[in-house]
N, C-alpha and C positions, 0 to 999 in steps of 0.2 A: 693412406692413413690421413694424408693432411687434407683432401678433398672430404674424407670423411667427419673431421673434428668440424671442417668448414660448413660442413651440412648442419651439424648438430647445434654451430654456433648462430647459424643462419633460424633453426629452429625454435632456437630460445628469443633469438631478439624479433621473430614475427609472435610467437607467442607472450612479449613482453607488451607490444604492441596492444594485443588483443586486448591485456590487462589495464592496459591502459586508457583505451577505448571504454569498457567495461567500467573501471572508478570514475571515468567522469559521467557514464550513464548513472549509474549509483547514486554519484552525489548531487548531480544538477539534473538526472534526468534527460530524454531527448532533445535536442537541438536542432531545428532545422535550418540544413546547410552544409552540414557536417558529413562528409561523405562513408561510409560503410567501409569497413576493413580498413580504413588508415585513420591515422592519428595526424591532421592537421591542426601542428601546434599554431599558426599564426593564426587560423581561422578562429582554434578556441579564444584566443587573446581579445579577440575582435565581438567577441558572443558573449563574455561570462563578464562578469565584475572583477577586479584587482585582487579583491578577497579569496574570490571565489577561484583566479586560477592561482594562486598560491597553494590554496587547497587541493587541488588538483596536484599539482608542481610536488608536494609532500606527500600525497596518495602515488605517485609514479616510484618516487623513491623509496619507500615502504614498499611496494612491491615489488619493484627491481632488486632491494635487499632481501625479501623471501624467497624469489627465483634464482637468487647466488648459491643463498641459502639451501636451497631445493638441490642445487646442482650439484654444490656441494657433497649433502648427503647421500645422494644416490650411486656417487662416485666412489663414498667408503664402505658402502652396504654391498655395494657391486663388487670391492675387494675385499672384503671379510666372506664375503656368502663361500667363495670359495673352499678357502681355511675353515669354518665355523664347527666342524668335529674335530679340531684338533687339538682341542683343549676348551676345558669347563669357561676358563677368562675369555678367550678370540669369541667362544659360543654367547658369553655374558656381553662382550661389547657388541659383536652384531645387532642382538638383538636390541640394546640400549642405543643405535642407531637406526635400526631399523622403526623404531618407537617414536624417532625423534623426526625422522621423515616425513614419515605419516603426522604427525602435527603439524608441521611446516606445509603440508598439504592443506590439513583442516583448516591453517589460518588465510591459504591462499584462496580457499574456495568460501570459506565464510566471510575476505574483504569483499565479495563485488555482491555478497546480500542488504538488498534495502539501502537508506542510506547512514550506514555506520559510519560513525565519525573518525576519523583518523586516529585519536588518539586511544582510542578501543582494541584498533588494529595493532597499534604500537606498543600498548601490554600485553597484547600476547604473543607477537615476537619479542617480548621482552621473556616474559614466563618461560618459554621456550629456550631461549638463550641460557635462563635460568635452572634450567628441569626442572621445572613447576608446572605440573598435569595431571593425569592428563587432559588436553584440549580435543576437545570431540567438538566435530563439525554441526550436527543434530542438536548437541545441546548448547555450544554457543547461542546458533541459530535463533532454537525457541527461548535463552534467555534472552536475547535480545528483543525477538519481537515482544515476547511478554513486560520487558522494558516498555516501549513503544507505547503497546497496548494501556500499563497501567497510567504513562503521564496521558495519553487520549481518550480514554474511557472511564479509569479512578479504579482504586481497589476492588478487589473481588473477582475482576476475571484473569481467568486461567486457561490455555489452550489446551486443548483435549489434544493428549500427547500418548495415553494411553493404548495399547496395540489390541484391535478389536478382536472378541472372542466369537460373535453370533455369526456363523456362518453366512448366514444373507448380507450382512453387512458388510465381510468380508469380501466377498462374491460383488455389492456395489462397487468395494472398495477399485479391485482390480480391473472394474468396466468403466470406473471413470479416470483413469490411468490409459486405458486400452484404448476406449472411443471417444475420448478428448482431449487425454493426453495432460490428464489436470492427475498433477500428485494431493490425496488427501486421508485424513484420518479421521473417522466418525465416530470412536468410541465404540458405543453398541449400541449408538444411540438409532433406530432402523427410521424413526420418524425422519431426522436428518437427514440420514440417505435418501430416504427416498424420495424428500423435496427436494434437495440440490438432484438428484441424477433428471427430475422430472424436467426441472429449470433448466438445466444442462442441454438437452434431450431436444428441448424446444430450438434453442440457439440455434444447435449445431444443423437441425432442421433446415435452415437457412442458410447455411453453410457460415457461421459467424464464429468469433478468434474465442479464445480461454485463455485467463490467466496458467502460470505456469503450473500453480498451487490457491488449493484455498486452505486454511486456518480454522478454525473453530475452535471459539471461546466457552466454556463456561459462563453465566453473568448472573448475580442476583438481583439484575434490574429490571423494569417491567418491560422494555426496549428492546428492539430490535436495533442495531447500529454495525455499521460499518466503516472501512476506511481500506483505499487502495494502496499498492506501494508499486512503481514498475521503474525497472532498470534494463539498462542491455542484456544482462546476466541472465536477471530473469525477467521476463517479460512481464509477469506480473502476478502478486501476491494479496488475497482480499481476506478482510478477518471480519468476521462476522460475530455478534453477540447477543445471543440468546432466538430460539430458534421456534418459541412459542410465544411469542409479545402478547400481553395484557389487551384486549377487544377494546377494551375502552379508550386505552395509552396507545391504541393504534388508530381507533376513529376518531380522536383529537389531532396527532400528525399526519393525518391523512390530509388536512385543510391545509398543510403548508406544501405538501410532497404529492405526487402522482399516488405511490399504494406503498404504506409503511409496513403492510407484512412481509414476512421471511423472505416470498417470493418475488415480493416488489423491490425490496431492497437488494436482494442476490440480483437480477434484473435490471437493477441499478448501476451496483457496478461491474455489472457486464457489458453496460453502454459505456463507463470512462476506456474499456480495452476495445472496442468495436468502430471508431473510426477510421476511416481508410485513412485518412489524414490527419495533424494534429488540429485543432481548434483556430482556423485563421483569421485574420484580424476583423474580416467583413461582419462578423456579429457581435464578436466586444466589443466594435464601434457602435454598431446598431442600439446597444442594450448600455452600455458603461455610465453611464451619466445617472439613467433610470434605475441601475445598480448599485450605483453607490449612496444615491438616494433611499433607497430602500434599505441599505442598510443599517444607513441614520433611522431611519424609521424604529428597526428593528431594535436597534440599541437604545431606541425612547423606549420605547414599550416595558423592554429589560428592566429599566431604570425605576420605572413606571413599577413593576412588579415590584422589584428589591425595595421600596420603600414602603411596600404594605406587610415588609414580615417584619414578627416582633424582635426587637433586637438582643432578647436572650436569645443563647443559641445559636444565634445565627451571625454574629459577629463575622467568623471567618468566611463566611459567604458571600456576603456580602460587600465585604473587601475583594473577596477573590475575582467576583463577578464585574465591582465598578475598575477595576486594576485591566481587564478583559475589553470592556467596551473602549477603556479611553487609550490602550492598544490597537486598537480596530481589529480584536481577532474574529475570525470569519463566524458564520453561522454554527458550525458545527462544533465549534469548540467550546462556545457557550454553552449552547442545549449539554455539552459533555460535562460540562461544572455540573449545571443544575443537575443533571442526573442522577452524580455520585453524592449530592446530600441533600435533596428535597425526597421530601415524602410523594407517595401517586396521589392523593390530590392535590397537594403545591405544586406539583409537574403539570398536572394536567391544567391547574387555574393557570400556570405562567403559559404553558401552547394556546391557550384561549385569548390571553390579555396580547399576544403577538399575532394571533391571526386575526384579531378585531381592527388594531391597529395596523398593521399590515393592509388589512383590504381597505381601511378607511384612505389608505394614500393613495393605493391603485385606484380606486373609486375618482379620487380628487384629482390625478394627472388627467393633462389631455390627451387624446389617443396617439401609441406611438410602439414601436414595436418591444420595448419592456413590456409596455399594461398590455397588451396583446399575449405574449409570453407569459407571462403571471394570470391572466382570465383562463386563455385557453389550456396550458399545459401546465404549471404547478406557479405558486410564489418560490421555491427554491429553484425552480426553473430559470427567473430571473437574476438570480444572485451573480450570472457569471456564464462565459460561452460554454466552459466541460461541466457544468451541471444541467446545461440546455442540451448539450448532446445525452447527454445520461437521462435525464427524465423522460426524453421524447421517445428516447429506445426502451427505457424501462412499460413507457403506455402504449407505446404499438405492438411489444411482444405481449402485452396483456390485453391487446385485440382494442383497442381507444383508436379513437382515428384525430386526427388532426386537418386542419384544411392547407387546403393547398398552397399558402404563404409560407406556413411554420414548415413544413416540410419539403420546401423546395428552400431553406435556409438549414435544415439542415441537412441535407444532402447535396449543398453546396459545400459546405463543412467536412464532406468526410462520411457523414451518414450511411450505414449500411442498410441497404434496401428489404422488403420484406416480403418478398413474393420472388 
């Protein structure tokens, strides 16, 4: 008996472990250095910021409190089940633990989604404590990302959450589960399907990774857009929005991006999941200087823009946007302002006044492996190493060839090969 509770106890604290491993991939993402299946506290100490393992440090105890928690209940579910015809009451409380179980589950498996912040976690162990439910893991889930989604994208998109009825779509639904092992939901929407299974289809061609799930937004914007999310948990999560972009609003973003349709951008970030490696220093040194450079750029041009709109109207834009630049928020965040309240021609005049300006800089540096980067493979190419890895693989699966410098850096990188 006592070998056996020592088993079980043994079971919990390597499965606390896991958990633990798990929230710090969550909240800071991969680390390299950090070895696989164990939890080296002094290494994390050594890796993250002050801040950053505090958060950690409160993420473990938050979980170690729901795995008590866990233990707890399955220990009085396990002595009621017995009794549980023996009366209407023993039958009412099982089941009001058996109820409360399963929550205490749902919060265990929705802490190590994306990076939810601690204190999200801690209201619904709180709820819980409370009998305030119930908490379903699916729909935390999508109200979080839809969270996410509306501060990165702006009102209006909504994940297609609805369970497909058109039998072909269903039928995609279950072969890209099957043969790539990607959980997703398409609505009934068949176009969808059947440009992600196409995109899908090609990768795995090559024998290349998938995130764990993709997402699909709804969006009433002329845009195609997206954004990654990857953790230990889950390897990795891409949300996409809107899956027929405007021709025009596409051959205006085409001049900063390798190919801004459906298929470019899915394509996209299937290259931030596809290197063998993480992104190592030998090309953000190559590029950083020329990078931040261009960013400045980028954020003239912005500025350059925002003062030729009329100031009815657009007050909160305007604000929003010079608030944005003198943050240094990256490229994508911007274009995500302007999205959610410029009209399609001020969208398209502001991609114009940025890649005019843009190529006026690259033009004006002297040769060096950013303006190389930015000529030959995209201007968001150069923003950064994991958008250099993502565009190169987004234009070699769309058959673009590159010369042999750009692609012996990135397959120094990690690059996954394509023959």
């Amino acid at each position: 008996m006592e070998r056996e509770v020592n088993a079980q106890l043994l079971a919990v604290e390597r499965q606390r472990i896991v958990d633990i491993e798990s929230s710090f991939s969550s909240l800071f993402g991969h680390v390299e250095g950090v070895p696989s299946g164990w939890f080296d506290a002094e290494r994390m100490v050594s890796l993250v910021s002050p801040s950053e393992y505090t958060a950690l440090q409160e993420r473990s105890e938050l979980m170690n409190g729901v795995l008590l928690r866990i233990d707890v209940a399955e220990r009085e579910v396990s002595a009621l089940r017995r009794d549980k015809k023996a009366s209407i009451e023993v039958a009412r409380e099982y089941r009001s633990k058996k109820n409360r179980l399963k929550q205490l589950k749902s919060v265990s498996q929705f802490s190590s989604f994306g990076n939810v912040p601690n204190a999200v976690i801690a209201e619904l162990i709180q709820q819980v404590d409370n009998g305030v439910g119930p908490i379903n893991y699916e729909e935390e889930k999508a109200r979080w990302v839809n969270r996410q989604v509306k501060d990165a994208m702006g009102d209006g998109c909504e994940a297609i959450t609805a369970p497909s009825t058109n039998p072909d779509v269903v039928e995609l639904e279950k072969k890209m589960k099957k043969e790539f092992g990607v959980r997703v939901n398409f609505g009934d929407n068949i176009n969808l399907a059947q440009q992600t299974y196409a995109v899908c289809a090609k990768a795995q061609s090559f024998g290349h990774k998938f995130p764990s799930e993709i997402i699909f937004f709804n969006t009433p914007e002329e845009y195609c857009r997206a954004a990654s999310f990857r953790s230990k948990a889950r390897p990795g999560c891409i949300i996409i929005a809107n899956v027929d972009p405007d021709p025009t609003s596409v051959a205006h973003t085409n001049a900063l991006v390798v190919d801004a349709s459906f298929q470019g951008i899915l394509f996209h970030e299937l290259g931030h999941f596809n290197p063998k490696a993480h992104v190592g220093s030998s090309i953000e040194e190559k590029i950083h200087g020329f990078s931040v450079k261009l960013k400045e750029s980028f954020n003239v041009a912005v500025e350059e823009f925002v003062s030729t709109l009329p100031n009815p109207g657009n007050e909160d834009l305007v604000q929003e946007l010079r608030t944005a630049v003198r943050a240094e928020a990256d490229v994508n965040k911007i274009i995500n302002i302007c999205g959610k309240k410029l009209s399609r021609d001020d969208m398209h005049r502001l991609l114009a006044t940025i890649t005019l300006e843009l190529n006026e800089f690259v033009d004006e540096r002297r040769d060096c492996w950013g303006k190389r980067i930015a000529k030959e493979v995209s201007l968001y190419a150069a923003t950064g190493g994991n958008e250099f890895m993502a565009e190169v693989y987004c234009g070699c699966m769309l058959g673009k060839s590159y010369s042999p410098e750009i692609m012996e850096i990135y397959k120094l990188n990690g690059g996954q090969l394509f023959a």
